[in-house]
Biopython code that builds the backbone (N, CA, C, O; Angstrom):
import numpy as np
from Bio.PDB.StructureBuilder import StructureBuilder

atoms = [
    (1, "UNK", "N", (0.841, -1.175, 0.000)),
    (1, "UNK", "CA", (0.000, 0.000, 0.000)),
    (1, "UNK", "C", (0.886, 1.239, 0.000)),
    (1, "UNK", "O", (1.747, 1.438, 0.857)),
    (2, "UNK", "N", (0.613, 2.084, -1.048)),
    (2, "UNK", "CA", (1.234, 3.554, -0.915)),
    (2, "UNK", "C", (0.637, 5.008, 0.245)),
    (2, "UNK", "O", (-0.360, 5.720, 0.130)),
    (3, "UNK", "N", (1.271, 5.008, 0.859)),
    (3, "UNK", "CA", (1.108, 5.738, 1.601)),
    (3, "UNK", "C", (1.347, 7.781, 1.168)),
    (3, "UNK", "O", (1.250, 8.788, 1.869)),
    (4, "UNK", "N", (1.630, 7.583, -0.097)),
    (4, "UNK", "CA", (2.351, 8.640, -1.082)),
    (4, "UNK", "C", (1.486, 9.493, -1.165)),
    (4, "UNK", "O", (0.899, 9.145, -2.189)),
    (5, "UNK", "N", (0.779, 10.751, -0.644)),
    (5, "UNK", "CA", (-0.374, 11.309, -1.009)),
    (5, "UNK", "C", (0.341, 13.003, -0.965)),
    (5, "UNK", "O", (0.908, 13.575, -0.034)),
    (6, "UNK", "N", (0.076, 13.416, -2.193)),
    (6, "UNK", "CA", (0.317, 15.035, -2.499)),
    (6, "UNK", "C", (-0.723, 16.039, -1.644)),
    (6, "UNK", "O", (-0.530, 17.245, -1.494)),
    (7, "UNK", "N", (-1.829, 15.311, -1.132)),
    (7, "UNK", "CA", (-2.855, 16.391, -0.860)),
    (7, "UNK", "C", (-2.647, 16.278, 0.738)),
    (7, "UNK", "O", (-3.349, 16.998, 1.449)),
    (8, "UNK", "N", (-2.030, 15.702, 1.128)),
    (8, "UNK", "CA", (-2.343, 15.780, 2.520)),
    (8, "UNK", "C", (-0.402, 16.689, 3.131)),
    (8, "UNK", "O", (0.616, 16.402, 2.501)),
    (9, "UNK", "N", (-0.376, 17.332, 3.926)),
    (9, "UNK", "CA", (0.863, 18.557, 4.078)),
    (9, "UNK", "C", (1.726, 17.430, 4.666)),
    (9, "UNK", "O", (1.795, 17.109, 5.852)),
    (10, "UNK", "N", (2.296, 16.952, 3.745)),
    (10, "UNK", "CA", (3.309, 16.294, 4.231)),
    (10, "UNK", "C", (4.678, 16.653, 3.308)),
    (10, "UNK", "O", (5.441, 15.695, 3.190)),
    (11, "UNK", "N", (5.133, 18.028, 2.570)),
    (11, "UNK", "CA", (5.860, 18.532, 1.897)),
    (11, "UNK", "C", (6.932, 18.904, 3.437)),
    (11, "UNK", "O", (6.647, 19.572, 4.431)),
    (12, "UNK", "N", (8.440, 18.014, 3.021)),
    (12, "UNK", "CA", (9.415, 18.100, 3.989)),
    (12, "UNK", "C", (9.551, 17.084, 5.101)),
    (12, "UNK", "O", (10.515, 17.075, 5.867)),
    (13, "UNK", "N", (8.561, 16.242, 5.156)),
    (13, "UNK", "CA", (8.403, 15.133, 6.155)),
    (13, "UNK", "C", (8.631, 13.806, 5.623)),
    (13, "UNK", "O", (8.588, 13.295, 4.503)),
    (14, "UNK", "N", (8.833, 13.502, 6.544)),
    (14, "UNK", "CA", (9.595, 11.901, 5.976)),
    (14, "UNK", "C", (8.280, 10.772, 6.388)),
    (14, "UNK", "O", (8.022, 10.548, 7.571)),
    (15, "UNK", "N", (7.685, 10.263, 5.516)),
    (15, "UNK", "CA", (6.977, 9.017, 4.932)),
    (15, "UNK", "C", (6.998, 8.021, 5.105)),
    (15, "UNK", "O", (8.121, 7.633, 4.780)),
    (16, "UNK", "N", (6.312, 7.080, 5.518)),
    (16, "UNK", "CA", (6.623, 5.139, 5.208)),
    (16, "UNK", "C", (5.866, 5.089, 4.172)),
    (16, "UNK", "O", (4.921, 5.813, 3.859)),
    (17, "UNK", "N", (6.394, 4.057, 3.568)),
    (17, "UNK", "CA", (6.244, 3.894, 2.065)),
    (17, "UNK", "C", (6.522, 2.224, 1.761)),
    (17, "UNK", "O", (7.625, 1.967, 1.279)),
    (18, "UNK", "N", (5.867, 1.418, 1.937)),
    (18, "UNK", "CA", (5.699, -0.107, 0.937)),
    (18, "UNK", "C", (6.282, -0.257, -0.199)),
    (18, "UNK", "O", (5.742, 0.215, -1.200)),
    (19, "UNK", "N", (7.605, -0.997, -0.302)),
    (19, "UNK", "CA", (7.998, -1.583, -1.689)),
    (19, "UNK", "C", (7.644, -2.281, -2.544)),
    (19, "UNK", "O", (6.476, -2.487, -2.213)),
    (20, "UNK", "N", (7.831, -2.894, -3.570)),
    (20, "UNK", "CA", (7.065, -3.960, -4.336)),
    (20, "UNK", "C", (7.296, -5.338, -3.302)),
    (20, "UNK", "O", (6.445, -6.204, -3.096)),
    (21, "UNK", "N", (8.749, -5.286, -2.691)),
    (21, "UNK", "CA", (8.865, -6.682, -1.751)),
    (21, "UNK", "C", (8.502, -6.277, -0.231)),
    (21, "UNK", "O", (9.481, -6.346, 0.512)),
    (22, "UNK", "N", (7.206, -5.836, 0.436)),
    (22, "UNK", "CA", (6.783, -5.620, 1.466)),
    (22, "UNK", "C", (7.733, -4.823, 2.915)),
    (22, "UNK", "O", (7.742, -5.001, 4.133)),
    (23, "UNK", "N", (8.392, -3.976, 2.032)),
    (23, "UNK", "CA", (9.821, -3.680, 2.925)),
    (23, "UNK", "C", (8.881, -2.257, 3.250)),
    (23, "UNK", "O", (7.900, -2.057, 2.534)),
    (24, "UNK", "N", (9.183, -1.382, 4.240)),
    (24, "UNK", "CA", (9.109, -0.049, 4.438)),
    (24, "UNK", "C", (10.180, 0.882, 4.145)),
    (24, "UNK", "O", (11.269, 0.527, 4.597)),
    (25, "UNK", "N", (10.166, 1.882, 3.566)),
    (25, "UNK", "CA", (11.282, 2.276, 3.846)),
    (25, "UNK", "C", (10.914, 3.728, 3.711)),
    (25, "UNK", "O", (9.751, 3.871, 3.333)),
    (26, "UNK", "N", (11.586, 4.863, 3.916)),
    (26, "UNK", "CA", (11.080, 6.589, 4.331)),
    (26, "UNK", "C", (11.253, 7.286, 3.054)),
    (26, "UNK", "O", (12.106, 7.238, 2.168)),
    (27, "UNK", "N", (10.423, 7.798, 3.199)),
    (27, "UNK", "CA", (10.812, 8.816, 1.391)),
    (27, "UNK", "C", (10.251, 10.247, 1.665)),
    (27, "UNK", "O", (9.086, 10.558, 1.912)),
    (28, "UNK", "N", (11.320, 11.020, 1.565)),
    (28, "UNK", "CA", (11.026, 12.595, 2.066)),
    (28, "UNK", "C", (10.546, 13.428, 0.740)),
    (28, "UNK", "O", (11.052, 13.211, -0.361)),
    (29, "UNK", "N", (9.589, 14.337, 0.940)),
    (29, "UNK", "CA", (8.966, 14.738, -0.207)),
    (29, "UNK", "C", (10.073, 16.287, -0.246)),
    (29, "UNK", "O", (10.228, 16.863, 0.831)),
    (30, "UNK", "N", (10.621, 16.735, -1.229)),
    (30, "UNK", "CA", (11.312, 17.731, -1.676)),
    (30, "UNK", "C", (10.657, 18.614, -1.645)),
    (30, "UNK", "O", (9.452, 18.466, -1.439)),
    (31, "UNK", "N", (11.381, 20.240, -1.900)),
    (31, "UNK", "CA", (10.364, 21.416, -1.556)),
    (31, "UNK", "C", (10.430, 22.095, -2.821)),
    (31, "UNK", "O", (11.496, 21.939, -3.419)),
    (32, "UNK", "N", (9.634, 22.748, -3.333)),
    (32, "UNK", "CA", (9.791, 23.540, -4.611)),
    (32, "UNK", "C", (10.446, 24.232, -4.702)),
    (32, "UNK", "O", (10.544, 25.093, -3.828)),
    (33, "UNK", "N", (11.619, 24.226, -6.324)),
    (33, "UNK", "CA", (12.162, 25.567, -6.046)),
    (33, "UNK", "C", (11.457, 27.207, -5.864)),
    (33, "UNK", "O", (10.304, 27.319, -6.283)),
    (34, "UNK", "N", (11.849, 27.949, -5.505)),
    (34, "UNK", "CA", (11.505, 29.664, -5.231)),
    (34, "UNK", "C", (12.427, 30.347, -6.118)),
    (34, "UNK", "O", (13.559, 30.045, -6.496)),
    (35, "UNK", "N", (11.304, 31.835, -6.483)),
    (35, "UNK", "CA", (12.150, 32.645, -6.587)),
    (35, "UNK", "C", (13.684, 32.713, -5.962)),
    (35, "UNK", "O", (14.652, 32.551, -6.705)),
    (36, "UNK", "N", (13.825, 32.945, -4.659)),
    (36, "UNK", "CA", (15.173, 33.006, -4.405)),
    (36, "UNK", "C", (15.909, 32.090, -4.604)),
    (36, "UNK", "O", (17.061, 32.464, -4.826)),
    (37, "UNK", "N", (15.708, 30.658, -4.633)),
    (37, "UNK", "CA", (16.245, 29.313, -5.188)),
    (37, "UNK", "C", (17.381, 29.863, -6.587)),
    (37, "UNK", "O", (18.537, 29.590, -6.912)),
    (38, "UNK", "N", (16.344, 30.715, -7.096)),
    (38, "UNK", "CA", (16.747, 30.872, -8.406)),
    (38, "UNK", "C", (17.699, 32.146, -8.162)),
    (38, "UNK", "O", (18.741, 31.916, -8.776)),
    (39, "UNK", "N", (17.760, 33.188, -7.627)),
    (39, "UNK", "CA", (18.421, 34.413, -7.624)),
    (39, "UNK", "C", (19.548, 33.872, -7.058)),
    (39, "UNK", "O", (20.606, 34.399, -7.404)),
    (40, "UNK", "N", (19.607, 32.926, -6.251)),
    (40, "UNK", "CA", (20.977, 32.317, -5.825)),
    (40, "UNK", "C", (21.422, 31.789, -6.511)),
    (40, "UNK", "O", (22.640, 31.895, -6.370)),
    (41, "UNK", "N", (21.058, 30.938, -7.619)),
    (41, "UNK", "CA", (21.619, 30.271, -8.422)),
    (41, "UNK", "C", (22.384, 30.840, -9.046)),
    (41, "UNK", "O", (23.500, 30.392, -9.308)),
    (42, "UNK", "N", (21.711, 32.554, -9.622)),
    (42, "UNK", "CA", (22.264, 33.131, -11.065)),
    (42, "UNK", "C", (23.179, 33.701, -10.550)),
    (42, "UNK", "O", (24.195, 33.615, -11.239)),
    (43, "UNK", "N", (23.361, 34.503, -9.239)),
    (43, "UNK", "CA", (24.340, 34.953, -8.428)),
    (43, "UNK", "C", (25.754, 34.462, -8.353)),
    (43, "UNK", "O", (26.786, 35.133, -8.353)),
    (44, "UNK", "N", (25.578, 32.923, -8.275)),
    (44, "UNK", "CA", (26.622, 32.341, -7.745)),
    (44, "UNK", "C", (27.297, 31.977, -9.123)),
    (44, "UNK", "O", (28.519, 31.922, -9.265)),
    (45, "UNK", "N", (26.395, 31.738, -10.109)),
    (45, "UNK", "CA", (26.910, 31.570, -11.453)),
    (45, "UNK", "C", (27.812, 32.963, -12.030)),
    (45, "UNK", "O", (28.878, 32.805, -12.624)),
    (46, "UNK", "N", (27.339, 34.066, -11.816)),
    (46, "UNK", "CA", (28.064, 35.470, -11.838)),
    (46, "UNK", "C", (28.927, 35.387, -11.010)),
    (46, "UNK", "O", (30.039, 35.633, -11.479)),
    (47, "UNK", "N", (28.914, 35.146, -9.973)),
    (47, "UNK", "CA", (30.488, 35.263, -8.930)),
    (47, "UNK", "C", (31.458, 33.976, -9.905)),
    (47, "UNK", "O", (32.241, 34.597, -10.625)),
    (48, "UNK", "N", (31.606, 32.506, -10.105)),
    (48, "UNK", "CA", (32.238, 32.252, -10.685)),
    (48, "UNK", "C", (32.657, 32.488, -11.880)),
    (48, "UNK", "O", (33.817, 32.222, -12.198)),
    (49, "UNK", "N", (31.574, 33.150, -12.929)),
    (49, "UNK", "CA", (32.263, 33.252, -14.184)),
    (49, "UNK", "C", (33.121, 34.564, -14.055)),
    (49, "UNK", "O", (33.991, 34.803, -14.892)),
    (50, "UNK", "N", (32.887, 35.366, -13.061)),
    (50, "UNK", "CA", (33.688, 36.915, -12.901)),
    (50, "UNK", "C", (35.373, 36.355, -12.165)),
    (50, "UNK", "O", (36.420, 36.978, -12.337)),
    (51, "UNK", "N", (35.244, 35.116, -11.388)),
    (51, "UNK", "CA", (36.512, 34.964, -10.677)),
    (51, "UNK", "C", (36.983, 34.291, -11.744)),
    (51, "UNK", "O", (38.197, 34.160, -11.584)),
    (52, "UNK", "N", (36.636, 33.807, -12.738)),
    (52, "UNK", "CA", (37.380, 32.600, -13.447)),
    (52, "UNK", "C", (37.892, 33.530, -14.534)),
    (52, "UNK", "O", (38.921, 33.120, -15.072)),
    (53, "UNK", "N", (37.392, 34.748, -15.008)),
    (53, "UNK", "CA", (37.358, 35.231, -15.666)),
    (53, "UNK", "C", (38.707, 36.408, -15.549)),
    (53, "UNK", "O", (39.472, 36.807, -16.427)),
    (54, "UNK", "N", (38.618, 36.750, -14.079)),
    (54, "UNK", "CA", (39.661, 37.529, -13.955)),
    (54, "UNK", "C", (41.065, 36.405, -13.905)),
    (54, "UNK", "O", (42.181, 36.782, -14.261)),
    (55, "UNK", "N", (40.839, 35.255, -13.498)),
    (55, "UNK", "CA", (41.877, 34.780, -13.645)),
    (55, "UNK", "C", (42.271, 34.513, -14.629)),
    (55, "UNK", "O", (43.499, 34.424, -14.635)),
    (56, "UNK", "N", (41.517, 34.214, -16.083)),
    (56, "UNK", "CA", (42.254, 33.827, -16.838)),
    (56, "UNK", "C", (42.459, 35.295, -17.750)),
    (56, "UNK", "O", (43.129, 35.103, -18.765)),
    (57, "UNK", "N", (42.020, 36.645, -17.567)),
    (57, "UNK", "CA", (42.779, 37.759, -18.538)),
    (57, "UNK", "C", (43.707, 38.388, -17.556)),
    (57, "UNK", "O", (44.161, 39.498, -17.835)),
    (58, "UNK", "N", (44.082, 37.737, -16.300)),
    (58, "UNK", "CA", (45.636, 38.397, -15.627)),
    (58, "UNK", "C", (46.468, 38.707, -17.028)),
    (58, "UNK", "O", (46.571, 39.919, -17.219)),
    (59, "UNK", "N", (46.867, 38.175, -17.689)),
    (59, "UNK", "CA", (47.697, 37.662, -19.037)),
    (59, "UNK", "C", (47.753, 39.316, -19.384)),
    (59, "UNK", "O", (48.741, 39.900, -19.831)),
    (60, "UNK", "N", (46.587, 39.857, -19.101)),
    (60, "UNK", "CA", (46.335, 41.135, -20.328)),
    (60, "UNK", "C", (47.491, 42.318, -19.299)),
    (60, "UNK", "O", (48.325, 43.116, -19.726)),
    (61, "UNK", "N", (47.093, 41.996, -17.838)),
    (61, "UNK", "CA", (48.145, 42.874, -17.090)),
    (61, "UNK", "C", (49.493, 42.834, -16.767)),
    (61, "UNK", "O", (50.179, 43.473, -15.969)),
    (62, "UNK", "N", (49.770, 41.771, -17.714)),
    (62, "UNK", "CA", (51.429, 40.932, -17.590)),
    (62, "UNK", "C", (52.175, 41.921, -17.196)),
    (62, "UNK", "O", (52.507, 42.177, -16.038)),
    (63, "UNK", "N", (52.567, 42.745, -18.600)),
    (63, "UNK", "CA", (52.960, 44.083, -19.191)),
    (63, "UNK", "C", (52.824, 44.998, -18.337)),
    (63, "UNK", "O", (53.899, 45.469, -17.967)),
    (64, "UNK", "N", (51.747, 45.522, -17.791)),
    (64, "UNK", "CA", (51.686, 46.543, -16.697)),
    (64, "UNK", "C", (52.619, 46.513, -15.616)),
    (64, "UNK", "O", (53.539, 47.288, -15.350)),
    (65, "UNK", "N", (52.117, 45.220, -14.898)),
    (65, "UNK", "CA", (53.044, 45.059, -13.892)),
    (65, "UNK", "C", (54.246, 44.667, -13.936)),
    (65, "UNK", "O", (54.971, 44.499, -12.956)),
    (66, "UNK", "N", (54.489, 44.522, -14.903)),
    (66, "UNK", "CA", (55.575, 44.630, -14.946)),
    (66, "UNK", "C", (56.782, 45.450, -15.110)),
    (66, "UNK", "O", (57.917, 45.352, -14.641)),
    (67, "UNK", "N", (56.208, 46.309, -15.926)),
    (67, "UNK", "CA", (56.602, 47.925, -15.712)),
    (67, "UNK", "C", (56.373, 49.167, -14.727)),
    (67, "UNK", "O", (56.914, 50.264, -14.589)),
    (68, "UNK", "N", (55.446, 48.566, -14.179)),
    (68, "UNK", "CA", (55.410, 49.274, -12.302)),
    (68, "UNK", "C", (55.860, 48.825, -12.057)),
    (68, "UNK", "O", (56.880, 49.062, -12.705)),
    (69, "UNK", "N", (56.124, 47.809, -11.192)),
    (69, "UNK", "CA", (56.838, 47.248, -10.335)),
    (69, "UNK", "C", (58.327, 46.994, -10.873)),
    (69, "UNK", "O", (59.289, 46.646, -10.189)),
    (70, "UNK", "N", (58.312, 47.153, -11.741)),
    (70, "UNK", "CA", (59.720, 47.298, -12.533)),
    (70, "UNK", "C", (60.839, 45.494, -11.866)),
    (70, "UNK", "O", (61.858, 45.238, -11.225)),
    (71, "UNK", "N", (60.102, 45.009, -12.347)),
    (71, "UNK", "CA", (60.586, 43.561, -12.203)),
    (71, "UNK", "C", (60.823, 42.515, -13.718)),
    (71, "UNK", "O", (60.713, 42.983, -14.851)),
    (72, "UNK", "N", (61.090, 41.364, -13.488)),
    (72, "UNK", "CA", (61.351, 40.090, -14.315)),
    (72, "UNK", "C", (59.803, 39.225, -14.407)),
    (72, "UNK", "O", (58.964, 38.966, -13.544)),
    (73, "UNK", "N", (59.892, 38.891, -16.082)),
    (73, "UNK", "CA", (58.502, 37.682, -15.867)),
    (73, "UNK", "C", (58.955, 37.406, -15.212)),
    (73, "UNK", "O", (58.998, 38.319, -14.388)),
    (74, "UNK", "N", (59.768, 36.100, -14.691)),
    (74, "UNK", "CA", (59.897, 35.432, -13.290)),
    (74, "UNK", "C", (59.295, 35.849, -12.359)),
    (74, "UNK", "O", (58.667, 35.107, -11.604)),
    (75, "UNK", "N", (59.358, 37.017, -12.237)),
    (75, "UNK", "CA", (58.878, 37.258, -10.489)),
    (75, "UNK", "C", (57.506, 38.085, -10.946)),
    (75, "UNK", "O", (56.606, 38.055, -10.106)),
    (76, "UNK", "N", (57.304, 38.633, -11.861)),
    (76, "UNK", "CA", (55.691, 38.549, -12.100)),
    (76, "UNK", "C", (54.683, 37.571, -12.416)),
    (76, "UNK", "O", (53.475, 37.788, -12.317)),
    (77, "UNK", "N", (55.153, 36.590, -12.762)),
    (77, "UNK", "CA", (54.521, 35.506, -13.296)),
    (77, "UNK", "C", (54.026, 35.054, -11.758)),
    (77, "UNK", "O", (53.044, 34.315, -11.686)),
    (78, "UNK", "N", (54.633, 35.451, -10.638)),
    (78, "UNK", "CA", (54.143, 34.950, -9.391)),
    (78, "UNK", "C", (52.867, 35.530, -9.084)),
    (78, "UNK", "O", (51.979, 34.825, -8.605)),
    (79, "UNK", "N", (52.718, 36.569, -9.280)),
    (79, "UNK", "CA", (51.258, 37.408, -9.284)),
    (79, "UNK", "C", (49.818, 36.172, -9.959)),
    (79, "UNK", "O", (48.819, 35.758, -9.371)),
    (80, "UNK", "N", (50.154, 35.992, -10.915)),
    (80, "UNK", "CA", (48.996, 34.711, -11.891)),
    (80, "UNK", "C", (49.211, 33.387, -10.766)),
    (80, "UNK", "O", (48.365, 32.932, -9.996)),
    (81, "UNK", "N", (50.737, 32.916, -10.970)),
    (81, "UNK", "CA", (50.652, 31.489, -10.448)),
    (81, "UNK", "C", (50.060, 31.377, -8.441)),
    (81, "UNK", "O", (49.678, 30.422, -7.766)),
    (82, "UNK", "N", (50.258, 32.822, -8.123)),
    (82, "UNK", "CA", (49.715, 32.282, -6.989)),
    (82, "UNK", "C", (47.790, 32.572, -6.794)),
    (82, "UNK", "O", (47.207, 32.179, -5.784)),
    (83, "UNK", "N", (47.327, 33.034, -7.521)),
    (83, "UNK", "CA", (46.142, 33.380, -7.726)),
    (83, "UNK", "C", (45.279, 32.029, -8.285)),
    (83, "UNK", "O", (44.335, 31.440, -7.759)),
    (84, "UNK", "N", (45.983, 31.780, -9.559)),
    (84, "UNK", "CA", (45.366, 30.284, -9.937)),
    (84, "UNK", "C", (45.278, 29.294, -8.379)),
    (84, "UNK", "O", (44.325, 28.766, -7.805)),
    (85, "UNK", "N", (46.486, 29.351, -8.127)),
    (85, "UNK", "CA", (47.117, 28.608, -7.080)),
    (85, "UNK", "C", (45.978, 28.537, -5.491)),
    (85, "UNK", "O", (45.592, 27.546, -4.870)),
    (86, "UNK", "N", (45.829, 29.362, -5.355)),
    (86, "UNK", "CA", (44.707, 29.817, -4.122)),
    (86, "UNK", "C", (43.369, 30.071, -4.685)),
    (86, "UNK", "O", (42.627, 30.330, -3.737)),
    (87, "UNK", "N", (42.586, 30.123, -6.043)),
    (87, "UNK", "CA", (41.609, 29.614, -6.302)),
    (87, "UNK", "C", (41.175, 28.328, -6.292)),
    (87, "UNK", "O", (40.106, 27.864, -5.896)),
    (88, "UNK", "N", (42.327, 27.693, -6.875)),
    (88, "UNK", "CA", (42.285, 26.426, -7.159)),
    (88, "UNK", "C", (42.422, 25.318, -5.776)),
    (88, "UNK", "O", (41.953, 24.184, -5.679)),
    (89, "UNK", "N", (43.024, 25.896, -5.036)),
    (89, "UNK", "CA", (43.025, 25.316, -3.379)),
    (89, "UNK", "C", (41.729, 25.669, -2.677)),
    (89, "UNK", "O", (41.415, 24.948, -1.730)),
    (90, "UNK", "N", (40.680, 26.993, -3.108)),
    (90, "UNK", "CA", (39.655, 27.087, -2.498)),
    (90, "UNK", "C", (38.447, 26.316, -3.319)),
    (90, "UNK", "O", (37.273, 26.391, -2.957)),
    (91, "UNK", "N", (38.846, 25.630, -4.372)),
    (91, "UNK", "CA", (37.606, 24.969, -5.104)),
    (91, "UNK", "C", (36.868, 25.755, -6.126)),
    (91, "UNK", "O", (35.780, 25.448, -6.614)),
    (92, "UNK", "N", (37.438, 26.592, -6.340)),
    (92, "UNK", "CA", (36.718, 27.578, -7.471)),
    (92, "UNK", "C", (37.475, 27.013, -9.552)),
    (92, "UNK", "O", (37.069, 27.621, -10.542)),
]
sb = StructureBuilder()
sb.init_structure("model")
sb.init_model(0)
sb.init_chain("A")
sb.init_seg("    ")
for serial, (resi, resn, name, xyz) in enumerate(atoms, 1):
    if name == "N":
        sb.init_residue(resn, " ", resi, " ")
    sb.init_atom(name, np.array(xyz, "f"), 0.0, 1.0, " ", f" {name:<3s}", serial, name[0])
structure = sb.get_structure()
């Protein structure tokens, strides 16, 4: 017997529920996404494509900084590699 019923407020609560082989087992009903569901989504999609983004046109400020700071690629190239470096350690 299904115990599965949409009309009765059981949205977020956990269920017994009958298998085809007489087993019970709990089945939690999910919540709809929301508006804000969604504004978080697009948000977070804008924060990564803006961090991924600055990381990969560093390239364009090679040149700059390098002429301020009046240094060697070598030691500018540390500016990119530690940035990749600490994105990439935070999971981004």
């Amino acid at each position: 017997m299904n115990h599965l019923n949409c009309e009765d407020n059981t949205l977020g609560k956990s269920i017994p529920v009958k298998t085809v082989n007489d087993q019970t087992e709990s089945v939690t009903h999910g919540y709809k996404d929301t508006q804000y569901s969604w504004l978080v989504c697009v948000v977070s999609f804008i924060s990564s494509f803006m961090t991924v983004g600055y990381t990969y046109a560093i390239g364009i400020y090679f040149v700059l900084f390098q002429d301020v700071f009046d240094t060697s690629a070598g030691t500018t190239a540390w500016v990119s590699a530690l940035n990749c470096g600490t994105l990439t350690c935070t999971g981004n």
